[in-house]
C-alpha positions in Angstrom: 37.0 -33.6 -55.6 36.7 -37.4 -54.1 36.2 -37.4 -50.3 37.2 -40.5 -48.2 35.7 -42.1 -45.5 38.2 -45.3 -45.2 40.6 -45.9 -48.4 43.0 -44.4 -51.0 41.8 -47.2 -53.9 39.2 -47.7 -56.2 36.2 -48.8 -54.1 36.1 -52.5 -55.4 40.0 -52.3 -54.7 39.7 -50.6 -51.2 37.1 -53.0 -49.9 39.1 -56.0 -50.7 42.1 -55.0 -48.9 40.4 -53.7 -45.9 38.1 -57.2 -46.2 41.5 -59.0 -45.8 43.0 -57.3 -43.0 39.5 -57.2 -41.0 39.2 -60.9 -42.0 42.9 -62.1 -41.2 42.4 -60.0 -37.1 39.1 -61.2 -36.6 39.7 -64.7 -37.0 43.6 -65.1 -36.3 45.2 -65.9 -33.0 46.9 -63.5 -31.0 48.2 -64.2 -27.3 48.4 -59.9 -26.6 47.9 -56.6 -28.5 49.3 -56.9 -31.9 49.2 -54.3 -34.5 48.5 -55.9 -38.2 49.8 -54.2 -41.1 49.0 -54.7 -44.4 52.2 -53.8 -46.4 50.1 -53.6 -50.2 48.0 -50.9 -48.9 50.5 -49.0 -48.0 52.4 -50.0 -51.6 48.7 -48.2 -52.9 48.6 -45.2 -50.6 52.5 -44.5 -51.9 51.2 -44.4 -55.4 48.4 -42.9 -54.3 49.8 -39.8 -52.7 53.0 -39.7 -55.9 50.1 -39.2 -58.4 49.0 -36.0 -57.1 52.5 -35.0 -55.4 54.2 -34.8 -59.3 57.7 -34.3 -59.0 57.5 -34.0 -55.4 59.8 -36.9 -53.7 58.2 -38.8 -51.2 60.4 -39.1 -48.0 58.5 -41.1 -45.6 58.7 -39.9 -41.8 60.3 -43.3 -40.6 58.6 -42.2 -36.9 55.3 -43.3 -38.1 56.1 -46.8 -38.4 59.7 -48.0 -39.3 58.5 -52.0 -39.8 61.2 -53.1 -41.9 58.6 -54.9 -44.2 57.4 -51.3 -45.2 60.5 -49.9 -45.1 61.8 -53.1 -47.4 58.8 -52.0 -49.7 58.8 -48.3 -49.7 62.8 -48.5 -51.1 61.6 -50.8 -53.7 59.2 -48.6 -54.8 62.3 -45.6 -55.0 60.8 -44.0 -52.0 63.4 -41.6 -49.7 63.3 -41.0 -46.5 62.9 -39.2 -43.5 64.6 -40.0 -40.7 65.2 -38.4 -37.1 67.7 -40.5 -35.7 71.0 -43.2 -36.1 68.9 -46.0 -35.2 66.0 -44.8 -38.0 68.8 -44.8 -40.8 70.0 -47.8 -40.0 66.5 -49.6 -40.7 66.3 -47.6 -43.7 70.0 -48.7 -45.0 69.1 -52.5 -44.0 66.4 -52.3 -45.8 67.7 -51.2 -48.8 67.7 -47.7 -49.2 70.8 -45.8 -50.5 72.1 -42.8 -48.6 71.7 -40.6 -50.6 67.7 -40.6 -50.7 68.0 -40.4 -46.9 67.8 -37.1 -45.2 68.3 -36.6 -41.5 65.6 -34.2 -40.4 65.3 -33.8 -36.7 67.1 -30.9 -35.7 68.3 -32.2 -32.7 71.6 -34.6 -33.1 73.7 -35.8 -31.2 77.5 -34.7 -32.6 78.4 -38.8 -33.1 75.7 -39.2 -35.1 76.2 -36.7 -37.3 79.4 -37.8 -37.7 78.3 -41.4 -37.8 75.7 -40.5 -40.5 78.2 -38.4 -42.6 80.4 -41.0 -42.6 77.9 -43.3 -44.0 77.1 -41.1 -47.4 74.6 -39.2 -45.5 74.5 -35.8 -47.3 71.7 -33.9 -46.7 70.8 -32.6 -42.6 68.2 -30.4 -41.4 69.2 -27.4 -38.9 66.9 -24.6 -36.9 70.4 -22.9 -35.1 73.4 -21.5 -35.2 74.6 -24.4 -32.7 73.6 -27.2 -34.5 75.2 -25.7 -38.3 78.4 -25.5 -36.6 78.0 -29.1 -35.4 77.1 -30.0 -38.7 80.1 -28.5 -40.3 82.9 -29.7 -38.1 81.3 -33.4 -38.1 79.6 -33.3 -41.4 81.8 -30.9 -43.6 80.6 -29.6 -46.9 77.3 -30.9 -46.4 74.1 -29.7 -47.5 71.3 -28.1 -45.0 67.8 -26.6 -45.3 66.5 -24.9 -42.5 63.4 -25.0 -41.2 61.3 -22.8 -40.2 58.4 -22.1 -37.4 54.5 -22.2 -38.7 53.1 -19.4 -36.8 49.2 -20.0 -37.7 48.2 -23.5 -38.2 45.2 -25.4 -38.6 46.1 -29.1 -37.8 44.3 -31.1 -35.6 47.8 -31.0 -33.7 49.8 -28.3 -34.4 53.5 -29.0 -34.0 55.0 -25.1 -33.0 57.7 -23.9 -30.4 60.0 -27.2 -30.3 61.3 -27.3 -33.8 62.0 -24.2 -35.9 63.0 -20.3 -36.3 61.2 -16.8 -37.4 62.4 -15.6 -40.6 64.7 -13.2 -39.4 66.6 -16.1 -37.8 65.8 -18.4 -40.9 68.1 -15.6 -43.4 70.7 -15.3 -40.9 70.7 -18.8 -40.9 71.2 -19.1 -44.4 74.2 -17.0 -44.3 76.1 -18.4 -41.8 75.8 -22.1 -43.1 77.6 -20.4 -46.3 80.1 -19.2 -43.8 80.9 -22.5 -42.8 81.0 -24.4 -45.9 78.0 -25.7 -46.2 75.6 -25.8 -48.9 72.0 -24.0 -47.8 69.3 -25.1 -50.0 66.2 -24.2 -48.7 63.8 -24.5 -46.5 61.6 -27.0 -44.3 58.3 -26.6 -42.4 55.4 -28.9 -41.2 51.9 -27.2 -41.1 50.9 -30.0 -38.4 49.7 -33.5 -37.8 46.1 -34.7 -39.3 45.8 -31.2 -41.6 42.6 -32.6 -42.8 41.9 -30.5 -46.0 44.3 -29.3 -48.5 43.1 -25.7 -48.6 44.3 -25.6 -44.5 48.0 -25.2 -45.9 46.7 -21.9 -47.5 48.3 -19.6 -44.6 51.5 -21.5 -44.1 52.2 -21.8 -47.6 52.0 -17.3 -47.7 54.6 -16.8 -44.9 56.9 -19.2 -46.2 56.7 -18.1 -50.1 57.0 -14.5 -48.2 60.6 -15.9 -46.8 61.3 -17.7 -50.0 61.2 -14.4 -51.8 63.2 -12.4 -49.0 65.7 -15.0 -49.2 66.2 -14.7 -53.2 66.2 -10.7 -52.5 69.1 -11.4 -50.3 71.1 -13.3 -52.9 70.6 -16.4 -51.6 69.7 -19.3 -54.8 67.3 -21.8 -53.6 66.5 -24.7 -55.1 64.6 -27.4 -52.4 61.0 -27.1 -50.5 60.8 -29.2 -48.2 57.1 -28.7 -47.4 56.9 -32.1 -44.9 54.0 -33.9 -43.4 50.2 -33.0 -42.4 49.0 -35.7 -44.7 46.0 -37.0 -43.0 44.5 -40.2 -42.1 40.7 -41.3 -41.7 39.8 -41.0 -38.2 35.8 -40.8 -38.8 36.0 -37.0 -40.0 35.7 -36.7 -43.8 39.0 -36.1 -45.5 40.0 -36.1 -49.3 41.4 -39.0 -51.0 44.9 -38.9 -50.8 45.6 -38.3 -54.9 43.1 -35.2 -54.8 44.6 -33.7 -51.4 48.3 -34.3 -52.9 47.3 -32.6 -56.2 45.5 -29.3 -54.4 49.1 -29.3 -52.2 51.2 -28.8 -55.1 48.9 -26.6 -56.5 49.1 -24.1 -53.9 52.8 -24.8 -54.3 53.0 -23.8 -57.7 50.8 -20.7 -57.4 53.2 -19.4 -54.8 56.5 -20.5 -55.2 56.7 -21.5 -59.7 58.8 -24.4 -59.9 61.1 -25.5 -57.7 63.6 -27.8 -59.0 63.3 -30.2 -55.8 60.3 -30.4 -53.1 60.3 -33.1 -50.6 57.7 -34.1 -48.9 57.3 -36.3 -45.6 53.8 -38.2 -45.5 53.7 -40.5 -42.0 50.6 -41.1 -40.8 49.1 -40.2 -44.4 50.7 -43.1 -45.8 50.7 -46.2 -43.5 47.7 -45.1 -40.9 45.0 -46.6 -42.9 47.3 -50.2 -43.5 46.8 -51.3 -39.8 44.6 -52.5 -37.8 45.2 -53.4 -33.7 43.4 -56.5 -32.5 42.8 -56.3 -28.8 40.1 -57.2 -26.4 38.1 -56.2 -23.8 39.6 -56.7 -19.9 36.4 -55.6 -17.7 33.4 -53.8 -18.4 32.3 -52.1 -15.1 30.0 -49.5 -13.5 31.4 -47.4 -10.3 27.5 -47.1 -9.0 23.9 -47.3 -9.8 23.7 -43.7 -10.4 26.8 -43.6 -13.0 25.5 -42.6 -16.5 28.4 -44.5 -18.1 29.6 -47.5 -18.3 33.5 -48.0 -18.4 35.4 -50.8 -20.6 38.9 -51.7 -20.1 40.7 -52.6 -23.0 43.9 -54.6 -22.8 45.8 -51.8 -24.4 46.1 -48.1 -23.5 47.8 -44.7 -23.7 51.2 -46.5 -22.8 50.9 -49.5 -25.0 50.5 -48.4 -28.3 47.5 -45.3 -28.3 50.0 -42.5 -27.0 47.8 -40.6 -29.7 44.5 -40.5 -27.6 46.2 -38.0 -25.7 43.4 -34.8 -25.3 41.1 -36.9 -27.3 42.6 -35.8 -30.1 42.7 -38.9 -32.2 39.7 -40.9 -31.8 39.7 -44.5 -33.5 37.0 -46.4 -34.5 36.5 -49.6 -32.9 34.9 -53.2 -34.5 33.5 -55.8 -32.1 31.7 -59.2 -32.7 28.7 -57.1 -30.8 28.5 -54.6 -33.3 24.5 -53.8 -34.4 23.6 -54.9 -31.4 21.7 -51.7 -28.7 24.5 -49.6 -27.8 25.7 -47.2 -25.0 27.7 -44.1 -23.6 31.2 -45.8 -22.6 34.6 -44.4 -20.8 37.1 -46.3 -22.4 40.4 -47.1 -20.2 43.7 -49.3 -21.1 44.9 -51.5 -18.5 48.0 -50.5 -16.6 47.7 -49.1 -12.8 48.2 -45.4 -13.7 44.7 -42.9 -13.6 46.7 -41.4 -16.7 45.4 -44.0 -18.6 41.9 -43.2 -20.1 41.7 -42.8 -23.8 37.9 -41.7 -24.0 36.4 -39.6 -21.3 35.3 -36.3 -22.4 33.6 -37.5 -25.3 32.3 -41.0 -24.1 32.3 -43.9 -27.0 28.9 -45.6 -27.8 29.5 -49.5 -27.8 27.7 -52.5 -27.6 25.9 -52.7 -24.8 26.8 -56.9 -24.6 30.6 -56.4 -24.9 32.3 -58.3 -22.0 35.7 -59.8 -20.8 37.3 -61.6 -23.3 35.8 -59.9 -26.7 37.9 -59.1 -29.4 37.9 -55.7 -30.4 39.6 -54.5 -33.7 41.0 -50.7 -33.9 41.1 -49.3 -36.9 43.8 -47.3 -39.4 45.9 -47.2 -36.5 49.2 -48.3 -38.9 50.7 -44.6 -37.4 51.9 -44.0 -34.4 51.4 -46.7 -32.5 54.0 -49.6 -32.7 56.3 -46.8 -32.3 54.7 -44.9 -28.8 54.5 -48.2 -27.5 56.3 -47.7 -24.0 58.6 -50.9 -23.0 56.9 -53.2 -20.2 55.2 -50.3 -18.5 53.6 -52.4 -15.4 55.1 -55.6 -17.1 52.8 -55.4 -19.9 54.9 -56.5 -23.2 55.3 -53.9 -25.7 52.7 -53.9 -28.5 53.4 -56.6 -30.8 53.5 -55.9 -35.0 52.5 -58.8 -38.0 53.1 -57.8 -41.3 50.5 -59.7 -43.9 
């Protein structure tokens, strides 16, 4: 088993590419926060992840980052995708992908565009109630549907329960009544949680739903797609496996459970484009609030509203690269810049930096490709919305 502290690629490989982007933020020009993205490390991670996923399909979670240079790339490479809204296929179609390796997963949509998607060779929709089956079937008739289901017991960093899903009763009654209206059920959907760091944490998930899959052939029903979606994680300073050996122990588990499954989709985000970005930034004010504070506080020039939404609860917690760096360092708060006390990223657990950083350094964030561009709120306070280069 390979652990990884900052790449899916060879080491020799890995370093170059992560040399190039560090090289090309470091020393370009940038007149506000801009998020860099290295579109042939994410080309890696995708075959990265596809050697240990098998026959799995890939369907990137457009959410993550819907650049259209990765989209452009991830359709050459005959990846699908998943996407949660209109606007999301649209990207995908302009960028090349054909409908049919699109799948509309949110469970939540609007009746236009589920017409709007239908009528564009969009085939395949995701549903968690009655409500939204019979809005499928009037607007998108004879289409086909997995359901998806709650994960009661998970062991993500951020667990993604209550909003989207149903228990298994719910789940086989559902199965039934998308018969009833002419649609074609095929299966089901889950998501054991964002930043599920080790492959053996899918271990209880995997049980319940192998439990429903088996209820569900008892009942008659003939199943034929898994969609077992994201979790894939991303190197935030915690060890995690590289991405081929955490994709192969996945659909290991799989197997042992559920046997083969003629189709299993699965929806990597953050695990595919996290590592292929890095944010160049800099630093606004370093300040003290008195003589007797124990830490010092730096105020970046971007924040929770501007592109690091995921610094919410601490949860995420990137690593930073400044000019300064091997130079003494110390205990900081670290703020973003807009007028709203909201915005803190790291006060709980303080970050040590250089103690010589100052107005005007350049600080570079890294394997923040996920999440980011995409959170990034429009003008809050006037600030322009983070900016994205592809290289």
């Amino acid at each position: 088993m390979t652990i990884q502290f900052a790449g899916a690629m060879a080491p020799s490989q890995s370093l170059a590419v992560a040399d190039r982007l560090e090289s090309f933020c470091a020393t370009a020009e940038f007149d506000r926060p801009t998020l860099v993205i290295d579109v042939d490390r994410v080309e890696s991670q995708y075959h990265a992840l596809k050697a240990g996923l098998g026959h799995a399909d890939i369907h990137y979670a457009v959410k993550a980052n819907p650049h259209p240079a990765i989209l452009r790339r991830l359709a050459q490479l005959g990846a699908h995708f998943d996407a949660a809204s209109r606007g999301e296929i649209e990207m995908c179609l302009a960028a090349g992908a054909m409908p049919g390796d699109i799948s509309y997963g949110n469970t939540i949509k609007r009746v236009p565009d589920i017409a709007w998607a239908h009528a564009h060779g969009i085939t395949l929709f995701a549903a968690d109630a009655e409500e939204e089956l019979e809005k499928i079937a009037t607007h998108a008739p004879g289409a086909s549907v997995y359901i998806r289901v709650i994960v009661e017991v998970s062991m993500a960093d951020w667990p993604l329960t209550r909003k989207f899903g149903c228990d298994r009763d719910t789940a086989l009654k559902l199965l039934d009544y998308a018969k009833a209206l002419g649609l074609t059920p095929l299966g089901f959907s889950f998501h054991v949680g964002s930043q599920t760091r080790k492959a053996e944490m899918w271990s209880p998930t995997l049980d319940a739903v192998a439990q429903l899959w088996a209820d569900a052939k008892d009942a008659g029903h003939e199943l034929t797609l898994l969609n077992i979606g994201g979790g894939f994680p991303a190197f935030y300073g915690e060890e995690i496996q590289a991405p081929t050996d955490y994709a192969a122990g996945v659909m290991a588990m799989v197997t042992e459970r559920f046997g083969h499954i003629p189709r299993i989709m699965a929806e990597p985000g953050r695990g595919l484009v996290a590592e292929a970005g890095m944010i160049v930034a800099e630093v606004v004010l370093t300040s003290r609030k008195s003589d007797r504070d124990l830490h010092r506080w730096v105020y970046l020039s971007i924040g929770r509203f501007s592109g690091l939404a995921e610094t919410e609860g601490e949860a995420i917690r990137y690593q930073f690269t400044t000019s300064h760096d091997g130079e003494p360092t110390g205990p900081c708060i670290v703020a973003g810049p807009s007028c709203d006390s909201a915005d803190v990223l790291y006060e709980k657990r303080p970050m040590n930096l250089p103690l010589a950083l100052k107005a005007g350094d350049r600080v570079l964030i890294r394997n923040t490709g996920a999440y980011t561009s995409t959170y990034s709120s429009v003008c809050f306070n006037g600030f322009p919305p983070l900016d994205v280069v592809a290289i």
